[in-house]
Steps between C-alpha positions, in 0.01 A plus 500: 500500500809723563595443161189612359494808718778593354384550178372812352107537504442406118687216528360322795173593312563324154701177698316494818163584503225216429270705331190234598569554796528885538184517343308292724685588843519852412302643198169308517416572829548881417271489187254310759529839686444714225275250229290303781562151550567270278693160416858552430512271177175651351670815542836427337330342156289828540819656504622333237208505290477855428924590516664497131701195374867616585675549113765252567198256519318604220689308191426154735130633537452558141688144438222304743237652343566461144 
């Protein structure tokens, strides 16, 4: 843990962080807050149901659905 504390901030963020869980330990219950309560997975693929495709995922997109 030392190690990692010794990092700067933006890189214990991109090798350190578990992104699934930061968002349900730390984000969901905020948007619970704010939103009203809801289930933490129906949330995400809400989340992910109305956020644009990322570009470097758009050739593969185009490729699965052609």
């Amino acid at each position: 843990m030392q190690n990692v504390q010794q990092l700067s901030q933006q890189e214990q963020f991109a090798k350190w962080l578990h992104g699934k869980q930061f968002f349900y330990e730390k984000i969901h219950p905020v948007l619970n807050g704010y939103l009203g309560q809801n289930d933490a997975k129906n949330r995400l693929k809400e989340i992910f149901r109305t956020r644009e495709l990322p570009e470097d995922l758009e050739p593969l997109w185009a490729r699965i659905h052609h």
